[in-house]
C-alpha positions in Angstrom: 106.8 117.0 135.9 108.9 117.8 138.6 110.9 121.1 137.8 114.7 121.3 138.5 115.9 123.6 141.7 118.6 125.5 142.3 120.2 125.7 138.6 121.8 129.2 138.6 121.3 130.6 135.2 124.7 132.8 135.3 126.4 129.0 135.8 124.1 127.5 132.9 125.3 130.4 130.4 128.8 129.7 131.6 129.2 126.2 130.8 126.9 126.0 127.8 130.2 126.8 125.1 129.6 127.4 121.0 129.8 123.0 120.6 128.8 121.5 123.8 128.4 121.8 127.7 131.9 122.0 130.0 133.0 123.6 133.5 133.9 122.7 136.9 132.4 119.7 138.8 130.5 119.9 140.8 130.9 123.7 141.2 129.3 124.0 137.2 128.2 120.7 136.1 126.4 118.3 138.3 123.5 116.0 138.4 120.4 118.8 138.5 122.0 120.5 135.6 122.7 117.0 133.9 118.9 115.8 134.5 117.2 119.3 133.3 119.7 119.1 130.1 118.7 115.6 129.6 115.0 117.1 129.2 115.8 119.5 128.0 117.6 117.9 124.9 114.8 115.6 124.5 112.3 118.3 123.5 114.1 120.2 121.6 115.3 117.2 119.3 112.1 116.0 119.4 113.8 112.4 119.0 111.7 109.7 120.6 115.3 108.2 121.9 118.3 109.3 122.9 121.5 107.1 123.0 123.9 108.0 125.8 127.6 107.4 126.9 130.1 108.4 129.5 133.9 108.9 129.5 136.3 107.4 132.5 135.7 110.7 134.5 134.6 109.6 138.4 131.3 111.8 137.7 130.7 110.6 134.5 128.7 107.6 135.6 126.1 110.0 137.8 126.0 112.5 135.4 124.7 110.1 132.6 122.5 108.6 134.9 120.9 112.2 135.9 120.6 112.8 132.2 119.1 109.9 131.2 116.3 110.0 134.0 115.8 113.5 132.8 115.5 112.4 128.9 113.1 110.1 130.1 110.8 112.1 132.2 110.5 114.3 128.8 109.1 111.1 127.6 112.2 109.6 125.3 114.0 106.2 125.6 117.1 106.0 126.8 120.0 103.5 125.3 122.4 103.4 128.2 126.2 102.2 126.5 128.3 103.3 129.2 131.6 103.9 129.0 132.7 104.9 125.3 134.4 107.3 123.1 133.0 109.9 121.4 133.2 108.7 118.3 131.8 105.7 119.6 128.8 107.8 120.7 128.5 108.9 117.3 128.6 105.8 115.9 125.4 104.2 118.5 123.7 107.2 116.8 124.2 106.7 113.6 123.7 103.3 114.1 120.5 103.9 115.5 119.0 106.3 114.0 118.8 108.4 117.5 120.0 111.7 119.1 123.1 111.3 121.6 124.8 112.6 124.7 128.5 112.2 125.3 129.3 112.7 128.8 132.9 113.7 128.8 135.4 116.8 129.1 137.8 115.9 126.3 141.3 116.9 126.9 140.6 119.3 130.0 142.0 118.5 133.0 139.8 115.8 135.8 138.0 118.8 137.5 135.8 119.2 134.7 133.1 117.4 133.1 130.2 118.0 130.4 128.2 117.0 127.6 128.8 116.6 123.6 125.2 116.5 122.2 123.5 115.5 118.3 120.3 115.0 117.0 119.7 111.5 115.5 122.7 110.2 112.5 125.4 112.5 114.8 124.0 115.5 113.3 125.6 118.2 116.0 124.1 120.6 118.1 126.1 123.7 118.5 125.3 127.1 119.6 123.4 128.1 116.5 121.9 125.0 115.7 119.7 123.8 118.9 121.8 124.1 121.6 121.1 128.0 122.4 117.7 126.6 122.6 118.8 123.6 125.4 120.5 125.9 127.4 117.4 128.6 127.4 115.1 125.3 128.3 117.6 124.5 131.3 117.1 128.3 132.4 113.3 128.4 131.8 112.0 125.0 131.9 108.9 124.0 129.7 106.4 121.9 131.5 104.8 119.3 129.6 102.4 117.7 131.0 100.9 114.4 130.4 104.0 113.2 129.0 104.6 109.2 130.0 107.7 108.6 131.1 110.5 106.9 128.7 112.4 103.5 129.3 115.8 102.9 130.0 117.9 100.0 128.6 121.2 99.0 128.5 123.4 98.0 124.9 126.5 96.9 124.4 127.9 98.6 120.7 131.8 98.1 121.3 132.3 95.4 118.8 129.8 96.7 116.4 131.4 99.8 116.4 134.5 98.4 115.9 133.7 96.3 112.9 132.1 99.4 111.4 135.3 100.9 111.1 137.5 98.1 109.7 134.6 97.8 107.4 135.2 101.5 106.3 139.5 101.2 106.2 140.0 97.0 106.0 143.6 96.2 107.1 143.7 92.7 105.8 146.8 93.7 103.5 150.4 95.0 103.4 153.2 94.7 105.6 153.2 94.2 109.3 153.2 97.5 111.4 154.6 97.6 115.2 152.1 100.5 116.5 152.7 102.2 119.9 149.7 104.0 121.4 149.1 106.3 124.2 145.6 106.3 125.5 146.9 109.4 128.2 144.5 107.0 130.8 141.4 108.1 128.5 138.9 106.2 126.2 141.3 105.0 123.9 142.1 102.2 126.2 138.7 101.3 125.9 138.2 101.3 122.1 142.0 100.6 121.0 142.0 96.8 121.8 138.4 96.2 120.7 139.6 97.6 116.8 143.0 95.9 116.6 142.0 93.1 118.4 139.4 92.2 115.5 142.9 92.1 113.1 144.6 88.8 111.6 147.3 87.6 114.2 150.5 89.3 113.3 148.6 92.4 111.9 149.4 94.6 114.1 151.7 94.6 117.1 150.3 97.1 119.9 152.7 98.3 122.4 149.9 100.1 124.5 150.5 103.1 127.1 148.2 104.2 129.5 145.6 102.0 128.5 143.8 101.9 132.2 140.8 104.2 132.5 141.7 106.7 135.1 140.1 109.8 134.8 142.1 111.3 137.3 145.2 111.4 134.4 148.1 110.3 136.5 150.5 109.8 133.7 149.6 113.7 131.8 146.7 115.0 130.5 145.2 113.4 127.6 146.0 116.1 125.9 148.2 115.7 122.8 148.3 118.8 121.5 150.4 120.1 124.0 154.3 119.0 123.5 154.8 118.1 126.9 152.0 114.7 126.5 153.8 113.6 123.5 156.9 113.1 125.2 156.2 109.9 126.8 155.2 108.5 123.7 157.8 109.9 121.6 160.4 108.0 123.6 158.9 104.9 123.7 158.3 104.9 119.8 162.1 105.2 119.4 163.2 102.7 122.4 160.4 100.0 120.9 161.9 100.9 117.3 158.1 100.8 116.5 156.8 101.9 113.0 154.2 104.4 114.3 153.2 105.9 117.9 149.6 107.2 118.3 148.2 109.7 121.0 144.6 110.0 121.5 142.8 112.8 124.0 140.5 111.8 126.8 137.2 111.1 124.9 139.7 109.4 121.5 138.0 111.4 118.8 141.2 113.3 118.2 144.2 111.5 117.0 148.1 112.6 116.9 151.3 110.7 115.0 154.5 110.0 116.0 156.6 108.9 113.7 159.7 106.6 113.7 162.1 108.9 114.6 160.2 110.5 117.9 158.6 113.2 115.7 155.5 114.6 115.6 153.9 114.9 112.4 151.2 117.9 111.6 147.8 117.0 111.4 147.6 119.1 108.2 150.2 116.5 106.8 147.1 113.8 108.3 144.8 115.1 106.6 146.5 115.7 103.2 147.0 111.9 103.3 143.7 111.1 104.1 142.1 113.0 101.5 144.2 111.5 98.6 142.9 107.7 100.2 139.4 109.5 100.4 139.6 111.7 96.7 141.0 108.2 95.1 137.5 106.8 96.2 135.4 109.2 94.9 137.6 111.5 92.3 136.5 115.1 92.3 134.8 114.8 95.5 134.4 117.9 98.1 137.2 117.8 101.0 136.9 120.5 103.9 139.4 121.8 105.8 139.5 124.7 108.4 141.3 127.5 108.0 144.1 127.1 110.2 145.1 123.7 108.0 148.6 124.5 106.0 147.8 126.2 102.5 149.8 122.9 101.1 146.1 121.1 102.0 144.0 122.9 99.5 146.7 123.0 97.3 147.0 118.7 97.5 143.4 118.7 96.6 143.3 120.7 93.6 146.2 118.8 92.5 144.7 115.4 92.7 141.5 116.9 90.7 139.2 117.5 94.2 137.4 120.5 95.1 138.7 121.9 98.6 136.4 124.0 100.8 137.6 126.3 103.7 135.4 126.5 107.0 136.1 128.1 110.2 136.8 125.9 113.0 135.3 124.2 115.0 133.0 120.3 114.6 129.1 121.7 114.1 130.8 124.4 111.2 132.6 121.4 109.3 129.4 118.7 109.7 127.1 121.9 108.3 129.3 122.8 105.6 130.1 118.8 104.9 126.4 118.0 104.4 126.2 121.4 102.3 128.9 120.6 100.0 128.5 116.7 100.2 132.0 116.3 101.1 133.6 113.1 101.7 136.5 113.9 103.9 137.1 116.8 106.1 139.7 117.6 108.1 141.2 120.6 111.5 144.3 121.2 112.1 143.2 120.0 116.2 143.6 116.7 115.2 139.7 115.8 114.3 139.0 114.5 111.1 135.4 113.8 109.6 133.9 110.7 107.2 131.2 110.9 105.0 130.9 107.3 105.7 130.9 107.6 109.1 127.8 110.5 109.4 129.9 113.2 109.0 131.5 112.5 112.4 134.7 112.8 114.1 136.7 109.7 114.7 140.4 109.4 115.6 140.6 105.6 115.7 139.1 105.6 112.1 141.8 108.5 110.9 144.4 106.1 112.7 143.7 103.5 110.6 143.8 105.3 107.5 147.4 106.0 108.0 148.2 102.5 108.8 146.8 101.5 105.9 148.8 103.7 104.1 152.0 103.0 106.2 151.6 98.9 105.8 151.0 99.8 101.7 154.3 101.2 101.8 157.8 100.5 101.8 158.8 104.2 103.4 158.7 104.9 106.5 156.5 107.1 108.2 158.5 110.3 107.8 159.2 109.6 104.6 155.9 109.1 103.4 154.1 112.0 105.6 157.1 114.5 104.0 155.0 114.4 100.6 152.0 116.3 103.0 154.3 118.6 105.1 156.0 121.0 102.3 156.1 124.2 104.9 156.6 125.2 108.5 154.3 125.4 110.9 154.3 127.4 114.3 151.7 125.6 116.2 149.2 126.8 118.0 150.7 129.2 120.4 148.0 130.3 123.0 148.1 133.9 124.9 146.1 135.4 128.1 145.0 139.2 126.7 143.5 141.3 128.7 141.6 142.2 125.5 141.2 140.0 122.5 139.2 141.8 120.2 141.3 145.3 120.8 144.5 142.8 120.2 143.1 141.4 117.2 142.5 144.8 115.3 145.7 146.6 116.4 147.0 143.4 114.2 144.4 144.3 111.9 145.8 147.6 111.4 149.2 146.9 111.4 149.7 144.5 108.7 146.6 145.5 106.7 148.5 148.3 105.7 151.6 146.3 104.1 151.4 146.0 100.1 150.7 142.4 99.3 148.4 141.3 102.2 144.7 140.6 102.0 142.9 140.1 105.3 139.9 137.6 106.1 137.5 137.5 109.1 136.3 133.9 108.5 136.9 133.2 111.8 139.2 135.3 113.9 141.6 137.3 111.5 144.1 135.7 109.1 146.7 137.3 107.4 148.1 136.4 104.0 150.7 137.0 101.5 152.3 135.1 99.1 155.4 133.6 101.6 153.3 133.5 104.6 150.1 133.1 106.3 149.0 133.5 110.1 145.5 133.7 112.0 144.6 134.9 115.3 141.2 133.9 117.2 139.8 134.0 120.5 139.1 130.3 122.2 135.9 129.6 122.3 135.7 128.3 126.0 138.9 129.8 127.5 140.0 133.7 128.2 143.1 133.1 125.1 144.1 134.4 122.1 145.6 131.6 119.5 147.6 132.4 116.9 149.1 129.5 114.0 151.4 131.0 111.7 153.7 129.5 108.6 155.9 130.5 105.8 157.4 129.3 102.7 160.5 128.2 104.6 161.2 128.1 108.5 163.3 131.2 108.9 160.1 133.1 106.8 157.6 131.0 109.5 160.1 132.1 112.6 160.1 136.2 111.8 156.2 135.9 111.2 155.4 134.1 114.6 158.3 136.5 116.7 156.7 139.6 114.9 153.0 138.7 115.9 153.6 137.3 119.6 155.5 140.9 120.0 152.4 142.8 118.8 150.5 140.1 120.7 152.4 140.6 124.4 152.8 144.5 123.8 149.3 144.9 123.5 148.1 142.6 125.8 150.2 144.0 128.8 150.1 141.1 130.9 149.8 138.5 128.5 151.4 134.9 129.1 152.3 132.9 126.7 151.4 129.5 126.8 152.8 126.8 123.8 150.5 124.7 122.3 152.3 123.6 119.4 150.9 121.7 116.9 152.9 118.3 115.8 
């Protein structure tokens, strides 16, 4: 078996992240690092095939390739389904019954690329479950020899995938919906038309945006967590004097609402109307949600007689806990929401069609409707550049820790509690920032909290700069 050269193992540490492979390309990801992942990922899943699937990226297509041929040296099958959306991926594994590689960078910018990786039914591999193991294997190959080489073959899974999900949310019912969607240039043009085109004429009338594959993101990042890529959208929803706008990022397996007036809507809100449609299913089921979700989610579920579970953040946390728990529903605050019925996977698209199936039931509009889900204010995520992010976090630690009334939790980063308020502070995962979410009982209560922490926040830091992600 012929060993991969020239794989730097300070780069390979760099770009292997706590859920999946991204950096620079070619400077951190390229074809050699592709290929020995690819084997990697094969012997450590142990999965006779692997099912693989590229985004619109320009080196998505060689990248794949690379990690197919290195899949197959290993001695798995390859399923080749080109270009798709994550969720898409997860669906060909589920489908199948086989691990899967996603070839895609999400909603960074075009200079980077990488890799989303499961074992077989979408079961993730994060850092503490397999993927510290792929990366050490890229560093320090294993020879295996006498291993016969896999086979590689093409399958087309578009239209099954998309009559899985109208299958799991049927929108043969209710009133007609006008539906404006921005693809931001990513996968979502791909997989949009292939769901609503399966509808009854009259269905559904897509205005779409961006729908050509570029992965070069002329129009703005795919992206819709930031304010700035809504914008686009946001008008056009009130010029089209459309029901509903929806934003996917770059690989679609996060999805953002607009609603008829040009607003955002919280994902918390999303998934507080999700799990009702979900708990009315299966009553006193298990719904997850992470905790950076408004309090008003947990609350919801209670209410409605389900049992809501708080993770940290992040997609291999929520699967885990999912399959622990059994949940049916689960849902971040990032915009990516998880199905029982769907392997415990991410999926915008089918998140999207849960609330058009509860818009067309309706006779409210959207903001009406998603006001039963959105009782307090929300900061967003606000992002910071600290020098240091754990000395930040504990001077916060020690600040409010001593106020009567406020418990602290290190879940995952540190949150803050009392009775009118709630904030949490964590370091990103792959970039050098400090995120903080904060919200109150009312919006002057939310607006004190936020000012008071990004003070202590920029004080500390010295030379931090803030950077806005808020959080429709």
């Amino acid at each position: 078996m012929t060993e991969p050269a020239g794989i730097d193992p300070a780069v390979v540490r760099a770009v292997f992240k706590a859920y999946d492979v991204r950096g620079l390309v070619p400077e951190q990801v390229d074809e050699p690092l592709a290929g020995a992942t690819g084997r990697a990922h094969a012997q450590v899943t142990g999965s006779a095939a692997v099912v693989v699937g590229h985004d619109m990226r320009p080196s998505s297509p060689a990248l794949a390739a690379a990690f197919a041929a290195g899949a197959c040296e290993a001695g798995a099958d390859v399923v080749m389904i080109g270009l798709a959306s994550t969720d898409q991926l997860y669906f060909a594994s589920g489908h199948l019954g086989i691990a899967g590689a996603m070839f895609t960078a999400s909603h960074n910018p075009a200079a980077y690329n990488g890799i989303k990786l499961c074992r077989a039914d979408a079961v993730p591999l994060g850092m503490e479950s397999g993927l510290a193991d792929i990366r050490d294997l890229v560093i320090e190959p294993r020879r295996t020899a006498g291993t016969a080489c896999g086979e590689v073959r093409e399958l087309d899974l578009l239209d099954a995938y998309a009559e899985h999900l109208l299958s799991l949310v049927p929108l043969g019912s209710g009133r007609p919906l006008k539906v404006v969607v921005d693809a931001g240039n990513g996968m979502a043009g791909h997989t949009a038309p292939a769901v609503f085109g399966r509808l009854p004429a009259g269905r559904i009338e897509l205005v779409p945006m961006y729908f050509e594959l570029d992965g070069t993101f002329p129009h703005h990042e795919a992206n819709p967590i930031e304010p700035a890529n809504l914008r686009d959208l946001q008008a056009r929803v009130v010029a089209e004097g459309a029901d509903i706008g929806l934003a996917f990022d770059g690989d679609a397996d996060r999805c953002f609402l607009v609603d008829e007036r040009g607003a955002a809507v919280s994902p918390s809100a999303l998934t507080g109307l999700i799990a009702r449609r979900e708990l009315a299913k299966e009553p006193g089921a298990t719904v997850i949600h992470n905790l950076i979700t408004s309090r008003a989610v947990p609350e919801l579920i209670r209410e409605l007689g389900g049992v809501p579970v708080r993770t940290r953040v992040g997609h291999s946390f929520i699967k885990a806990t999912m399959k622990e728990t059994d949940a049916i529903f689960g849902g971040e605050h990032s915009g990516h929401f998880y199905f029982r019925d769907f392997w415990r996977a991410d999926s915008g698209m089918l998140a999207a069609l849960h609330v058009l199936a509860a818009l067309s039931d309706s006779d409210r509009p959207l903001s009406e409707l998603m006001a039963d889900y959105d009782p307090y204010p929300l900061s967003g995520e606000i992002n910071s550049e600290v020098d240091d992010t754990t000395a930040v976090t504990e001077a916060l630690a020690a600040t409010y820790g001593a106020q009567a009334g406020v418990t602290l939790d290190r879940l995952d980063g540190l949150t803050v509690s009392h009775a009118d308020w709630t904030f949490n502070v964590r370091p990103s995962n792959t970039e050098p920032l400090l995120r903080l979410n904060a919200e109150g009982r009312d919006q002057a209560i939310m607006e004190r909290v936020r000012d008071d922490v990004l003070a202590l926040i920029r004080s500390d830091s010295g030379t931090a700069h803030r950077k806005e992600q808020e959080n429709p």
